[in-house]
C-alpha positions in Angstrom: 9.5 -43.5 -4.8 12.7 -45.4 -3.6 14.5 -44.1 -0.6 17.0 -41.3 -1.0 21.0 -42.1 -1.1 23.1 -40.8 2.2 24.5 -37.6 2.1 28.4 -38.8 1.4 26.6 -40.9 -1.4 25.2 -37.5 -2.5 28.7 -35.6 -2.0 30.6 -38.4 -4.1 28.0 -38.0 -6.8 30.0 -39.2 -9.8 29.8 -38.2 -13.6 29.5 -41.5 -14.5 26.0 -42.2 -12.2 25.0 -38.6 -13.2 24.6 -39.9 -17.1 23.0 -43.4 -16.1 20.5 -41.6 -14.1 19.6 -39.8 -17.4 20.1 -42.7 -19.9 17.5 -44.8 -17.6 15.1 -42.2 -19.0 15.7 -43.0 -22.6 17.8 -39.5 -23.0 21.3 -40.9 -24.9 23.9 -38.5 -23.4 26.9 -37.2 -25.7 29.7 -37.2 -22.5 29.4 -33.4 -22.0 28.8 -32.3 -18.4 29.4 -28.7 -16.9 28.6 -28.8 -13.5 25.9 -25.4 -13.1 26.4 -23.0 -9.6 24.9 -24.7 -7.1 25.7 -25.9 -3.7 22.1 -26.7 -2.0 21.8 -29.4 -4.8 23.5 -30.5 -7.9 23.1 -29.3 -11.2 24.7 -29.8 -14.7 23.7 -29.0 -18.1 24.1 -32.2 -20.0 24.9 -32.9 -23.7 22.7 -34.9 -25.8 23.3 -37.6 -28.3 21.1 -34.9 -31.4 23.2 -31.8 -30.2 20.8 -30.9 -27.9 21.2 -30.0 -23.9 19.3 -30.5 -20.7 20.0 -29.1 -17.2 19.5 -32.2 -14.9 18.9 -31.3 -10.8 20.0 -33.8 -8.2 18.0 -33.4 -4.7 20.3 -32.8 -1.1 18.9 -35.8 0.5 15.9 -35.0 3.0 15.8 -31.6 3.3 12.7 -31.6 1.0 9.8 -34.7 0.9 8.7 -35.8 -2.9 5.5 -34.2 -1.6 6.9 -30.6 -1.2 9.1 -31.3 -4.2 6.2 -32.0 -6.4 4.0 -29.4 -5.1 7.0 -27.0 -5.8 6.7 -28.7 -9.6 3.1 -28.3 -9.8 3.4 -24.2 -9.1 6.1 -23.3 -11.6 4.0 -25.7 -14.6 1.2 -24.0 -13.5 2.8 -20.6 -14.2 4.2 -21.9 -17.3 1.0 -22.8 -18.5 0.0 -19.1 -18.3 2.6 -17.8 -20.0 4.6 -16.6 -17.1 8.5 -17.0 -18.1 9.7 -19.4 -15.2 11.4 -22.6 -16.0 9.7 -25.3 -15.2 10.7 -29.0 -14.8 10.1 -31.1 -18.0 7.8 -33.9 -17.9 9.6 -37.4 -19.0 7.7 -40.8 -18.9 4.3 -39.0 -17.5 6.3 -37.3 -14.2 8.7 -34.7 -13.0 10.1 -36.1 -10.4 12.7 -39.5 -11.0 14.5 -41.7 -9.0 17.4 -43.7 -10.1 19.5 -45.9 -7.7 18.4 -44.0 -4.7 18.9 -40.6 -6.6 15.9 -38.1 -7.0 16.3 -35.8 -9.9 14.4 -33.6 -12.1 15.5 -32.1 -15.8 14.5 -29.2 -17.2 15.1 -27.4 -20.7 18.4 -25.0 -21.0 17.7 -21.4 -21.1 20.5 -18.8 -21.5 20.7 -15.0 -20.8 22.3 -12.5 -18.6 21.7 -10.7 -15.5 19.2 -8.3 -15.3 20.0 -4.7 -15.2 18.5 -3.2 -11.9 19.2 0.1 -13.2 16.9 0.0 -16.0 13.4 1.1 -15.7 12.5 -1.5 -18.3 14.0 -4.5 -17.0 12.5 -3.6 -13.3 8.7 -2.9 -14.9 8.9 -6.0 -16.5 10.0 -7.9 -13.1 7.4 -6.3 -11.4 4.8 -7.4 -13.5 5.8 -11.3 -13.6 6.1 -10.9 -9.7 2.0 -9.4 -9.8 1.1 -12.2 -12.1 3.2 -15.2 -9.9 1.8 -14.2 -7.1 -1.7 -13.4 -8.1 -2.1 -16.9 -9.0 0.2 -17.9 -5.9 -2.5 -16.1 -3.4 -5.4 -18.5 -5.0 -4.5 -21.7 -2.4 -1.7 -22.3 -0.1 1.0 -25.0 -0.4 0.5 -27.8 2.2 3.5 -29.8 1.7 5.9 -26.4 2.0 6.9 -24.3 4.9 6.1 -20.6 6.0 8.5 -17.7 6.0 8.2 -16.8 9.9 10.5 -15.5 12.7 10.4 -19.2 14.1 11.6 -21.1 10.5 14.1 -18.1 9.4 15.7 -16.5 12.9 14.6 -19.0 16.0 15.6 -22.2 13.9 18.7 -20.5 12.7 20.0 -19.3 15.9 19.2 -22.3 18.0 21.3 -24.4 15.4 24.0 -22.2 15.8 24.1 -22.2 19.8 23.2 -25.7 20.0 26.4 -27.0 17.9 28.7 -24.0 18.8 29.3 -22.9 15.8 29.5 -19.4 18.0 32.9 -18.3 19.7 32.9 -18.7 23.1 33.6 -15.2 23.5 31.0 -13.8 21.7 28.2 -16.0 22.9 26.8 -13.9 25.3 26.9 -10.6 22.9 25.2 -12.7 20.2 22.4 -14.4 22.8 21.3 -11.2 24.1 21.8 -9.0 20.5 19.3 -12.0 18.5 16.8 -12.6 21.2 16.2 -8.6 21.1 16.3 -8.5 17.2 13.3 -11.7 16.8 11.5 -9.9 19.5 11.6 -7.0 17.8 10.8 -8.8 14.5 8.2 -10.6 15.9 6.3 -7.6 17.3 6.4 -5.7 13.5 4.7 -9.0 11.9 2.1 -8.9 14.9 2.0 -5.7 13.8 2.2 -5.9 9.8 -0.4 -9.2 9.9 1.2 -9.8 5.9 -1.3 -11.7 3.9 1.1 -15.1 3.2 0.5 -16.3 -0.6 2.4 -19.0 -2.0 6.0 -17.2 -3.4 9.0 -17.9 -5.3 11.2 -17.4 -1.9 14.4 -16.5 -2.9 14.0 -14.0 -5.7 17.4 -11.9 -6.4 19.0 -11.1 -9.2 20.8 -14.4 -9.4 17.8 -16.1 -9.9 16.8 -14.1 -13.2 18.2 -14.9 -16.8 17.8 -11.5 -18.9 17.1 -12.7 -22.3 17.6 -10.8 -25.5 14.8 -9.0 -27.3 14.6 -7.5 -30.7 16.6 -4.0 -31.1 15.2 -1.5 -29.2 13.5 -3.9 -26.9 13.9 -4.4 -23.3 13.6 -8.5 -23.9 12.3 -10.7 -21.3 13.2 -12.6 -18.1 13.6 -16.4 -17.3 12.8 -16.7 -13.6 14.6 -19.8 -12.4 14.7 -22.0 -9.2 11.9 -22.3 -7.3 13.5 -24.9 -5.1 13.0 -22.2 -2.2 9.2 -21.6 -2.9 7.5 -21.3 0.2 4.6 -19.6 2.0 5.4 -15.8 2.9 4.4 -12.1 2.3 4.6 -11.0 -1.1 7.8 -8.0 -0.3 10.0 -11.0 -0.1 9.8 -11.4 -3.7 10.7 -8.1 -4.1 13.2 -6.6 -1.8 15.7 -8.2 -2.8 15.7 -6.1 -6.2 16.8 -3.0 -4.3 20.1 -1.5 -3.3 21.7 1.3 -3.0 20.9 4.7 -0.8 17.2 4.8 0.3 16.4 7.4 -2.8 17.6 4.6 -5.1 16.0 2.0 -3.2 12.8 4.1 -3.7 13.1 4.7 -7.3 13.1 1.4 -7.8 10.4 0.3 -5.4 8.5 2.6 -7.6 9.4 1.2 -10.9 8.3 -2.4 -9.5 5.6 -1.5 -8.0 3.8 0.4 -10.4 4.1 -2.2 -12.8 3.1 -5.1 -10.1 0.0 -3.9 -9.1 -1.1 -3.7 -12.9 -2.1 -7.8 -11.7 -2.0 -8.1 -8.5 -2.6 -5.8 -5.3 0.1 -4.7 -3.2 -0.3 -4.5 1.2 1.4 -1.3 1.9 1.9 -2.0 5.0 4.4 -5.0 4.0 7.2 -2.5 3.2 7.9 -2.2 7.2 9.3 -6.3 6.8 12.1 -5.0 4.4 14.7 -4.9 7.0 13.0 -7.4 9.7 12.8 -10.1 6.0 16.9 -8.8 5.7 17.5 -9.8 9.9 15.9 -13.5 9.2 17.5 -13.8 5.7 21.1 -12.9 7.1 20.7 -15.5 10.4 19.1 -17.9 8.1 22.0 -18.0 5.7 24.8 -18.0 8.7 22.9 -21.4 9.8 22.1 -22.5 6.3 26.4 -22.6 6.0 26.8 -24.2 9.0 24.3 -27.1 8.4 25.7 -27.9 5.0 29.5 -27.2 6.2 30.2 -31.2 6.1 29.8 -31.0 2.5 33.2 -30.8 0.9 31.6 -28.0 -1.8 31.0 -26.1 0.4 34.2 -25.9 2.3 35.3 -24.9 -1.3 33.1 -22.5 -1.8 32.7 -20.5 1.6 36.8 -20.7 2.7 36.2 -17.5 5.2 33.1 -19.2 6.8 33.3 -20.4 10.4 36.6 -18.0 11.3 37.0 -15.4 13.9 36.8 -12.6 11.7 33.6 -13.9 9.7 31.9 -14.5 13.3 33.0 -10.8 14.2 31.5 -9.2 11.2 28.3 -11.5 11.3 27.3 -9.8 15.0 28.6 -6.2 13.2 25.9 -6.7 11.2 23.7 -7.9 13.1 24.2 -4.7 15.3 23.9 -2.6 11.9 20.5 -4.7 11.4 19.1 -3.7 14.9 19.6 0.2 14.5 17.7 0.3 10.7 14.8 -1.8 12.1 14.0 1.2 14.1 13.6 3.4 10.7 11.4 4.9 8.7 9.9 1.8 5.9 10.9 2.2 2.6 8.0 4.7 1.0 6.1 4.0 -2.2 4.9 7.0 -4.2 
């Protein structure tokens, strides 16, 4: 596949190139474009020419290979083709992956719906079964092409970025060297001590990344699980956690509610519910570096105003310090 455009080709990506990059694949494109929210790549649901739609994803240059891209493809078709309510990438011209004038992009069909209510037993029952049945078939082989979820990819990556292009105030350096090389130490010593089983996951499941769809009255209708872009190797609670909130009786109830209905297709390592908070640690360094890698790109700048001050640097090691206290807690407990 051709080589990928720059990243200020990628930034200036332009309406006009967007619906070329379509056309080349025989789609004829009505002029409506509605740019989707995204920032790690671009995405717009496009009209068509017969009234239909398609939502079309441009790829960040290299920060995926076509390798890991594909192999990303190949999960979510695979779950599609067990009837397992993820949106997969459609296949044009025998292939999911394109490549037009140094762009790579994939299409997929539009699906509509709303967020999921967390607070209904139904909607989290019927998560927690999708999650069993993703990662049942996500524990038969690893990916090769896609990373792991570890202490060195999430926190040691993350905060050696930040160090090593000062994205840290100079006076609160020191507080935030010695406060993260205790926390991944710490981290470190609960996955020596956890030793997850790492299946193949959808990596960044949150409620953002489900489309409730309607069901008949009296139904609790279904979910569209969406974006796999993310999908990596790690323990099976990080599809999960991310579903909880509130006080730790809440956060039980509904670890409950998921559970019970996950391990109807797939088994569950107990022991995995002591990486809630030390999965929470990596996720909130990995995100702080994630905005600082991609803060050349002028959406982001947009986006994220109140990254990179004083006061967002301030609150980021508050939390951090809030993060180093909870660690030392009781897990989460599933009845």
């Amino acid at each position: 596949m051709a080589k990928h455009h720059s990243l200020d080709s990628f930034y200036q990506l332009e309406p006009e190139q967007i619906l070329k990059s379509i056309e080349s694949l025989g789609f004829v494109c009505n002029g409506h474009q509605l740019a989707l929210n995204s920032y790690e790549n671009r995405v717009y649901q496009i009209g068509l020419d017969d009234g239909g739609f398609l939502v079309a994803k441009f790829y960040r240059p290299n920060r995926w290979s076509d390798k890991a891209i594909l192999e990303e493809h190949t999960f979510t078709l695979e779950l599609e083709a067990l009837d397992i309510p993820v949106v997969a990438p459609l296949w044009v011209k025998n292939a999911t992956l394109h490549c037009f004038e140094g762009y790579h992009f994939s299409l997929y069909p539009l699906r509509a719906g709303r967020a999921p209510d967390l607070e209904n037993v139904q909607h989290l029952q019927q998560l927690g079964r999708f999650l069993g049945r993703i990662h049942a078939l996500g524990a038969e082989k690893p990916f090769k092409h896609r990373p792991s979820l570890n202490v060195h990819t999430f926190g040691d990556h993350a905060y050696d970025y930040l160090l090593d292009h000062h994205f840290i105030p100079h006076e609160l350096e020191s507080v935030y060297e010695s406060l993260v090389e205790i926390l991944l130490d710490q981290i470190e010593g609960i996955f020596h001590d956890v030793q997850p089983n790492y299946i193949r996951l959808q990596g960044d499941a949150h409620p953002g990344n489900i489309l409730w769809k309607h069901g008949l009255q009296g139904s609790a209708g279904s979910p569209y699980i969406l974006d796999f872009d993310d999908a990596r190797m790690g323990p099976a609670v990080q599809d999960l956690w991310m579903f909880l909130s509130g006080d730790r009786a809440c956060m039980e109830t509904s670890l409950n509610h998921l559970l019970q209905a996950y391990r109807t297709f797939c088994d569950f390592q107990v022991s995995e519910l002591r990486l809630i908070e030390p999965l929470r640690t990596l996720r909130i360094l990995h995100h702080a570096a994630w905005l600082a890698k991609r803060w050349q790109d002028p959406i982001f700048k947009h986006a994220f105003p109140w990254f990179n001050t004083q006061n967002y640097w301030q609150e980021h090691v508050l939390i951090l310090k809030e993060q180093a206290a909870l660690l030392h807690e009781e897990p989460l407990q599933w009845i």
